[in-house]
N, C-alpha and C positions, 0 to 999 in steps of 0.2 A: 147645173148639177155636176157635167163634170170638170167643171174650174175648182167649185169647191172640193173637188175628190182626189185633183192634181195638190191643189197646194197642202192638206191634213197628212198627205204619206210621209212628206219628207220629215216633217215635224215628228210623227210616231217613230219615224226610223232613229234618228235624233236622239229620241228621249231613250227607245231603246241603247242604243251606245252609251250614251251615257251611263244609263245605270249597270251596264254590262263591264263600262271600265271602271266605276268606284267600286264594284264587285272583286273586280281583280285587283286593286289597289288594298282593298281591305284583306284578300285571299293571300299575299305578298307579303303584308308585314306579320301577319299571323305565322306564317313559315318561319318569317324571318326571327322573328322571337322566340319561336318554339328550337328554330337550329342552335342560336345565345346560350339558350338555358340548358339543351345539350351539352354543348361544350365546358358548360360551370356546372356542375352537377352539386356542386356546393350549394349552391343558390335557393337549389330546389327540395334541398335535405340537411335539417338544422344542425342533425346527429354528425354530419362529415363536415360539417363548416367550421362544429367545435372539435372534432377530431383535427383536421388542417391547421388550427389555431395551438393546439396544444403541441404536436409534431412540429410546428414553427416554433412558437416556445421552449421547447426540450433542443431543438438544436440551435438557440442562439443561446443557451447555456454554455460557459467556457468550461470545457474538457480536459483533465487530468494529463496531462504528457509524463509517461516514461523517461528516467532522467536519460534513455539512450537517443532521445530527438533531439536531445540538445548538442548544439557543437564545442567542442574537444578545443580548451586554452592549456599551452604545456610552456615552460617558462623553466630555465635556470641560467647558470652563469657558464658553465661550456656546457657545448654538446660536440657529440660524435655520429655520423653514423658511417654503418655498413652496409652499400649495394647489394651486397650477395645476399646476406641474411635479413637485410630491411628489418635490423635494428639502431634505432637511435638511442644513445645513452645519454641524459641530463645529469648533472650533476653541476650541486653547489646550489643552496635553496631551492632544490627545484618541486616543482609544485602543477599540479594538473586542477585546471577547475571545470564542471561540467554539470549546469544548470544550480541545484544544491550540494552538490557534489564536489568536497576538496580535499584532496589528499598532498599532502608534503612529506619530505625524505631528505636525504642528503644524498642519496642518488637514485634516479626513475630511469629503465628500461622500457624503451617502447617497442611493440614490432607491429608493422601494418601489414597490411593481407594485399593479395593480388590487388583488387580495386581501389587501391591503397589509403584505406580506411583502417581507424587504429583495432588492432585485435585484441589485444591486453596491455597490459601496463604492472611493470613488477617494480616496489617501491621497497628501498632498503636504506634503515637509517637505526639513529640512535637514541629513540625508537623513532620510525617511521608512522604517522598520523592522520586520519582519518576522520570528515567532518561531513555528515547527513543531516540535513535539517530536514524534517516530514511537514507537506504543508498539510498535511489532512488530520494528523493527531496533534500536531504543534508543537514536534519534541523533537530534539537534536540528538542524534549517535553518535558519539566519540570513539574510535577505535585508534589504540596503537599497540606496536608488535618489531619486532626485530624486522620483521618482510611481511606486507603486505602483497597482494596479487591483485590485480584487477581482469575481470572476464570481460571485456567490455559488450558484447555480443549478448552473453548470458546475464550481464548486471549481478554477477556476485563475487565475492571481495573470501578473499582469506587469509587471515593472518595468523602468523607463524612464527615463536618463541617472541614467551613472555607476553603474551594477547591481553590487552585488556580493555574492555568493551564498559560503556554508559551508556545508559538512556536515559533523559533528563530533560524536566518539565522546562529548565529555564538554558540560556547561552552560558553561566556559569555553572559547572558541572557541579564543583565542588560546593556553592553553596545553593542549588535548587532544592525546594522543599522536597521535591519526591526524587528517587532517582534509583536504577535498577544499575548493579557492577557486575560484571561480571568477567574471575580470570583466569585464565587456563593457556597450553600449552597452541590450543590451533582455536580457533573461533572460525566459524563460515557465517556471512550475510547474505542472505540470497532475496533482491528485491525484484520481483517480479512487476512489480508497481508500485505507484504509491500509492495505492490501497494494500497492498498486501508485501508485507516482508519478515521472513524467514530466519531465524538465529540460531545457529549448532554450535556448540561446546564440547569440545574431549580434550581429556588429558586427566595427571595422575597428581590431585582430583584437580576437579573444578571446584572453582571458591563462587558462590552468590552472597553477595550482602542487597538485601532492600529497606530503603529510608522513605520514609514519611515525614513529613515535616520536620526532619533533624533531627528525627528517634528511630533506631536499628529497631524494624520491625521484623528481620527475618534473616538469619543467617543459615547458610548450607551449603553444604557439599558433595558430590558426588562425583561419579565418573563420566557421565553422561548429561548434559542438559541441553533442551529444544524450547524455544518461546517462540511465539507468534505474536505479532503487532496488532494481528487485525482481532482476535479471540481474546488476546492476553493473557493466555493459556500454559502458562510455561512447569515444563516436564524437567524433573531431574530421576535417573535409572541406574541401577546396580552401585551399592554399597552407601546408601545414601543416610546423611548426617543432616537433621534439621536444628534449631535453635530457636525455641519460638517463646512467646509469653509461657505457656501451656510445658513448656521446659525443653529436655533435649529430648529427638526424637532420633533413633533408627530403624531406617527400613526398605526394601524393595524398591519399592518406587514413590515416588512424593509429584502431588500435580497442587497449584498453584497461579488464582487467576490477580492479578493484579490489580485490575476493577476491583473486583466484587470483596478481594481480602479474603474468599474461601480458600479452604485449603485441605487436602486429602491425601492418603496413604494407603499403599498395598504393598502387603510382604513378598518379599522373597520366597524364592524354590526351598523349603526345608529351613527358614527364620519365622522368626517372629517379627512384632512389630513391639520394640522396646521404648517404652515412656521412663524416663528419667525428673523427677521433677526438680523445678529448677527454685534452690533452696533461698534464694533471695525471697522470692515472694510467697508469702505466708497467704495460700490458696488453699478453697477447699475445691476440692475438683469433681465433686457432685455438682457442686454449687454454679462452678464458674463454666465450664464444659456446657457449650452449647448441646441439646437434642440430638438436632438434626448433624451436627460434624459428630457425634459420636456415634452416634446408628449408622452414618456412613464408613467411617472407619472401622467399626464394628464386620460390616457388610464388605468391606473390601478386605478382609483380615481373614474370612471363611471363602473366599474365591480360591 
């Protein structure tokens, strides 16, 4: 009895450990996969795995660069510069390019800032010119002017005697089916990006001509005119001459979207709003007169 009672202990002890250690072996990887799927929190929540996936996707989308990221090529046939005032002057085809961005002269002023990065750029010729290609509307901006300015810092452009501004659907200005002129004494660009940019017009007046497919859809003039790129929204203010199918108009202020082809008017302090009809076309103007543009001219005529 007790031979049999020596050799069954060691054997129990045995089987104990045994199942003591696959116990802890099983205790072990359980930890260990529950710390995993901590760490991936994805894993364990479908809602963040497609959030991470779409956040991945949104930023291997290419991104819009400001034409001010890109670097400054400046080129002509002599230059000068000045230590003291850290201006360089080009002259003789000279020509600045920077990303879309190209302007030419017959002579470019540069001056660079302490960190000697360029500050501006003033361009003077006969006339000096101006070429924006937009990749996001697909339309190029011609500008020329006796002097143009460049803000390089601030990315806006102004040009000074005899300005004359396009915007046009194709690379040849002159013969693109659509295209916006506009010209005056000073013109301002102001591109804050390229999604958004900015056009002011003053002087004694300003002339707009708008084309559609190679028919003057809209001539006018004023003292004052603002368009926006991104709205298409463009404003003409005080002493304002329109030219439309609908005939001549004067008035107050005249707004005008490019897209859409509406068009609106609101008088002046102590004017009216005078329709002229334009005697080539044999209109009835009950007939042809939209609703809704006359109820709103109506309504902008008693403000």
């Amino acid at each position: 009895m007790n031979n049999n009672s020596i050799t069954l202990t060691p054997s129990l002890f045995e089987a104990r450990a045994i199942i003591i250690l696959f116990c802890s072996i099983i205790l072990v990887s359980i930890s260990m996969y529950s710390i995993s799927d901590e760490s991936n929190p994805a894993s364990s929540n479908p809602a963040s795995s497609k959030l991470d996936s779409s956040i991945e996707s949104t930023q291997e989308e290419p991104k819009l660069e400001v034409q001010a990221t890109f670097p400054i090529n400046l080129n002509s046939d002599t230059t000068t510069m000045d230590g003291i005032t850290r201006e360089i002057k080009n002259c003789g085809n000279a020509r600045i390019s920077q990303g879309d961005i190209n302007l030419l002269a017959d002579c470019i002023v540069a001056k660079k800032g302490a960190k000697n990065d360029y500050e501006y750029f003033e361009a003077k010729g006969t006339p000096a010119s101006l070429e924006i290609f937009d990749r996001v509307k697909k339309e190029y901006l011609f500008l020329s002017a006796n002097r143009i300015f460049y803000d390089v810092r601030k990315q806006n452009f102004i040009a000074t005697g005899s300005a004359n501004l396009v915007l046009s659907s194709g690379k040849n200005s002159k013969t693109s089916p659509d295209r916006l002129n506009i010209q005056s004494n000073e013109i301002v660009v102001k591109n804050k990006s390229e999604k958004q940019r900015m056009i002011e017009a003053k002087g004694v007046p300003v002339n707009l001509a708008i084309r559609s497919e190679g028919n003057i859809e809209l001539n006018a003039k004023s003292l004052y005119l603002s368009y926006s790129t991104v709205t298409n929204e463009l404003n003409l203010l005080e002493k304002v001459e329109a030219e439309l199918a609908l005939g001549k108009i004067t008035a107050g202020e005249f707004r005008y979207n490019h897209r859409t082809k509406q068009s609106s008017f609101k008088k002046a302090k102590g004017q009216q709003i005078e329709i002229v009809q334009n005697q080539k076309l044999d209109l009835d103007l009950d007939s042809d007169l939209d609703l809704d543009s006359s109820s709103e001219l109506k309504s902008e005529e008693n403000k």
